[in-house]
Each structure stands twice: as structure tokens, then as C-alpha cells.
N, C-alpha and C positions, 0 to 999 in steps of 0.2 A: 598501581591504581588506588592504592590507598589515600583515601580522604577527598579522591576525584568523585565529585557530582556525576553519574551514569543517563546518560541517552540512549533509549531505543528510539529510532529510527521507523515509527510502522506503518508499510503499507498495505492500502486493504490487500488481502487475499494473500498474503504471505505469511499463514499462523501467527499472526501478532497478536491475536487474540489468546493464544496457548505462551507465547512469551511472555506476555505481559502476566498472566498467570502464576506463571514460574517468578521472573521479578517479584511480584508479591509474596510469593513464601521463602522467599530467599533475602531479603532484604527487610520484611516485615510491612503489613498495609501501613501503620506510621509513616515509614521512609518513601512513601511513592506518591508523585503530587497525583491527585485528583483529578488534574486536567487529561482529558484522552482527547481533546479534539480543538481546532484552532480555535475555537469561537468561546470557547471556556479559556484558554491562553489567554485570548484577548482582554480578559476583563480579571486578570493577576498582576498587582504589583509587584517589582521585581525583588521589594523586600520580603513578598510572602512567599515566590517562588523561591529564594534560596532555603527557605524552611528547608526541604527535601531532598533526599540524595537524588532520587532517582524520575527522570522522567520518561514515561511511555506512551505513545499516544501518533493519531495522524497532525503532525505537529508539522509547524513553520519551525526549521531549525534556525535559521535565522533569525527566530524572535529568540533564542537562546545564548544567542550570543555573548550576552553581559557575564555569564557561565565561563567564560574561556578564559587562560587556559584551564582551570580545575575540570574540567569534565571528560569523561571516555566516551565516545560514541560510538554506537554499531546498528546493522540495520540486516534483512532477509531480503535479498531476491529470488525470484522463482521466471521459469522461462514464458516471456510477455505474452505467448497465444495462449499459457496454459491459467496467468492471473487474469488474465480478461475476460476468459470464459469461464473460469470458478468463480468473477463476479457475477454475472449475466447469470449464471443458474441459482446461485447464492440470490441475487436480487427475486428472481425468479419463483425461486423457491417460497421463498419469506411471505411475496405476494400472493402467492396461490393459499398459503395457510390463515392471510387474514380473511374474516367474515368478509363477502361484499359489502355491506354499511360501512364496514373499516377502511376498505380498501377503495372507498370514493374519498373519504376525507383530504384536507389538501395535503399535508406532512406524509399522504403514504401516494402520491399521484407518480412516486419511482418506483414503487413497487408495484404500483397499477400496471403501469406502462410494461414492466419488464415482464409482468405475467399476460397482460391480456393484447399486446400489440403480437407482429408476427415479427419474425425477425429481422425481415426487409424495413418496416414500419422504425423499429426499434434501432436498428444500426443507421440506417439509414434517410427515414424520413423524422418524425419526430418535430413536435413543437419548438421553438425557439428556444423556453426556460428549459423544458425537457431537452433538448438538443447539446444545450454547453454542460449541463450537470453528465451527459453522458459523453462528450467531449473530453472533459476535464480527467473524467475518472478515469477513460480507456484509452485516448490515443496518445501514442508513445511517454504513458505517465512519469517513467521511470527518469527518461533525458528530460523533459521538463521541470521534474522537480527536485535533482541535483544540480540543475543547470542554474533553476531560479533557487533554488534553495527556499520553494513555498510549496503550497499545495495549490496554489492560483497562476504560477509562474506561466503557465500554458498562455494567459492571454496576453501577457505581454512581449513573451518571446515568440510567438506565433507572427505578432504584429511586426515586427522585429524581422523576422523569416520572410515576410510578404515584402516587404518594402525593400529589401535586399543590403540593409544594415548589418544582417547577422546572416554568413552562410550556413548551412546548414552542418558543413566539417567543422565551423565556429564553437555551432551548438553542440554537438559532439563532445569537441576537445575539453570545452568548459563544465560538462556533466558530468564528463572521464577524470577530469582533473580534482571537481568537487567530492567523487566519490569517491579520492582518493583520500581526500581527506577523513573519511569516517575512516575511526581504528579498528574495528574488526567489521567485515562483510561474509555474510553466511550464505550457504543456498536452500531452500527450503527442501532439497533434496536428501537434506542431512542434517534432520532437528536433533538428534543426538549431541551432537558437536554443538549447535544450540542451548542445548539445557546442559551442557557440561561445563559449559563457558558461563552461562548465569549460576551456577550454585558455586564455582569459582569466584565469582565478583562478589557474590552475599555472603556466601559463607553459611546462612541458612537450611533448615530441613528441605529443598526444593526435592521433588520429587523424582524418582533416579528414572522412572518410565516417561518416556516422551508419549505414549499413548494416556496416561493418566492426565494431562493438558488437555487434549482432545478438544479445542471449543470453535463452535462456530463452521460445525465440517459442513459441507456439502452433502443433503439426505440424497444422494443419485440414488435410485434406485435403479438403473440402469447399468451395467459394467463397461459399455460401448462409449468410445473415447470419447469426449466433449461437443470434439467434430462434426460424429457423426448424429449426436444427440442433437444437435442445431438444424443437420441437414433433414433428420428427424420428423425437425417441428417445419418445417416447409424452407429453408434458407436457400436464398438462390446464389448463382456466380458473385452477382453483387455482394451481398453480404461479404464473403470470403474476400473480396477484393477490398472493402475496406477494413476487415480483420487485418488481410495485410499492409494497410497501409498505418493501421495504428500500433502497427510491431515494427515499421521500417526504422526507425533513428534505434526502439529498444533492444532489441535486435542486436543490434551491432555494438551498443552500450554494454550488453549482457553478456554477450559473447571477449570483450574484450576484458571485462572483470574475471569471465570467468577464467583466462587464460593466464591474468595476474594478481589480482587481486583477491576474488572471493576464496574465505577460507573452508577446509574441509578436514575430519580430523581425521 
């Protein structure tokens, strides 16, 4: 891996926030572009993106590309009922600690939503803009954006799905097949093996406790599994029923990584 440009791969809710941490004291804030998010990508020349070894972020790997082959990439999955709901309470959460004045503005109308709707309103009904922004982020995030290789892949491979252009074993095979292509896959089960693999690749002082990353946890204040914290807040059959329907392709994506592909030390 020496002299290969480094990809993390992040998505929400699988400690990439504690990765991307570790990357910076393992490689040095110099070495790490700046961009965390596609909309900031978007507006980098590809001569100022090669500045930097390393990039971290909720990223279109495929605006990367110009990177190959020099680059390593690797990426965290976590099991799809348990990333969906550490968003939803992560959203949740965030929301409830802004002031109301704050939490009417338009740039926080997601975090309104995820604290003050109910959870049927929330999964289920939901405004239009509010509808695809909650689309995009939760149903079967994982096969969509290996599959498309974007963080927007959902609407054009869904379009794809309806019209009966792309089966759905299609989508599958080409998200199993893309996620082959990342060179290390981790499970968030096991951030040790995480941060032992990034102070490997820097070489840097990264810190030896995976608890001293710690960012962006979930304040539960509750120890009652996610599940029931939803049923909790009022969630009906429905709800649960489209939980499962936005874990059916990841599901089977994640189960089959984890039987070949994801590593563990």
C-alpha cells in the first residue's frame, strides 16, 4: 500500500465518524482532503484532489475514480435494522436538543421531522422532500450505493427495478460484486481490527483505544434495544413492516459479505 492514495468508504452510522478521527492522527490533518461530503467533492479539481493521500467522507466513489489504480479502499458495515435505527434516534436525538426557534429553520426541517413526527408519520407518511431524503438515507442503503456506486444511486436504480430493466437478483449481484471490489470490508462489530488497520496504513501516533474515537455515539439513555424504544414511542405493525422492507435487498447483501468477504481480526 505504499504510495497508494487511501479511501474510507463512510457510511452514516457505521463509526465513520471515529474512523475518520483515527485517519487523521494516523496520517496527519495535512494528508486528509477536507471534503466529507459529495457536495463539497463536487466543487474539487481533480488536480487539487490529488494534493492528499487520503480521503474520508459520505462520498461518490465513483467521482474517485481518476485515483485508480493508486488507491486502497475500505469501508464499515453494521447489520441494516441496527444502522437505520441508530439513524432515526441519532436524527432524533440532534433534533430534540435544538432550541424550537432552531429546529423550525429550513436546513434543520430533518431533524424537526425525526423528533416531532411519530413514527408511523415518520417511516411512513412524510412530505415529499422530506419523503426521498428519508428514502434515500434508509431503504436498502447499502445495495444501492454499491450497486450505483453514489450516494443518489437509489433513484435511478429503483427506476430501473419498476420498469423491470434490472431484476432485483441483478441488483444484488452487481452491489456483491462492487463490494468486492473495496479491499478491506470491516464490521462495526469489531472497531479494534478498525483502528489497527488504520495506524497500520499511517503509520502515525493513532490512538491504541477504540473507545478514545468515541464520536457521534448515540445519548440512549434507555438500554432497551432500539426496537423496543420505537415501539416505545408509539410504532405500529406498519412501521416494522416497512423497517423490513428497507432491510430486504441489505439483508441479504450483508449476510453474504459477511460470510466472505468482511474482515475480522
Amino acid at each position: 500500500m505504499n504510495g497508494k492514495k487511501i479511501l474510507f468508504l463512510h457510511i452514516p452510522k457505521t463509526a465513520g465518524q471515529s474512523v475518520h478521527a483515527a485517519l487523521v492522527d494516523s496520517f496527519g490533518k495535512e494528508a486528509v482532503s477536507p471534503t466529507r461530503v459529495q457536495e463539497q467533492l463536487n466543487g474539487c479539481s481533480m488536480r487539487e484532489l490529488r494534493h492528499y493521500k487520503v480521503f474520508s467522507g459520505h462520498l461518490d466513489w465513483s467521482m474517485l475514480d481518476f485515483l485508480r489504480p493508486d488507491v486502497y479502499s475500505f469501508t464499515v458495515l453494521r447489520r441494516p435494522i441496527d444502522r437505520i435505527l441508530s439513524f432515526y434516534f441519532f436524527l432524533r436525538d440532534q433534533g430534540q436538543n435544538l432550541p424550537p426557534e432552531k429546529r423550525s429553520n429550513p436546513e434543520n426541517q430533518g431533524l424537526k421531522a425525526a423528533y416531532e413526527l411519530s413514527p408511523d408519520e415518520y417511516f411512513c407518511g412524510a412530505a415529499n422532500g422530506l419523503r426521498s431524503f428519508i428514502d434515500e438515507h434508509f431503504d436498502n442503503f447499502y445495495t444501492y450505493y454499491f450497486a450505483g456506486r453514489r450516494q443518489d444511486a437509489r433513484r435511478f436504480l429503483l427506476t430501473r427495478l419498476r420498469s423491470g430493466s434490472l431484476s432485483s437478483e441483478q441488483l444484488l449481484n452487481v452491489a456483491y460484486d462492487n463490494l468486492k471490489e473495496v479491499d478491506r470490508v470491516f464490521d462495526v462489530s469489531d472497531m479494534s481490527a478498525v483502528f489497527d488497520f488504520v495506524r497500520q496504513l499511517g503509520g502515525q501516533s493513532a490512538k491504541a483505544a477504540p473507545k478514545e474515537y468515541r464520536v457521534n455515539v448515540n445519548p440512549a439513555g434507555s438500554r432497551s434495544p432500539k426496537t423496543q424504544q420505537l415501539a416505545d414511542l408509539g410504532a405500529t405493525e406498519k412501521v416494522f413492516k416497512r423497517l423490513q422492507e428497507y432491510c430486504k435487498f441489505d439483508d441479504e447483501l450483508y449476510g453474504m459479505a459477511q460470510r466472505s468477504i468482511i474482515h475480522t481480526s
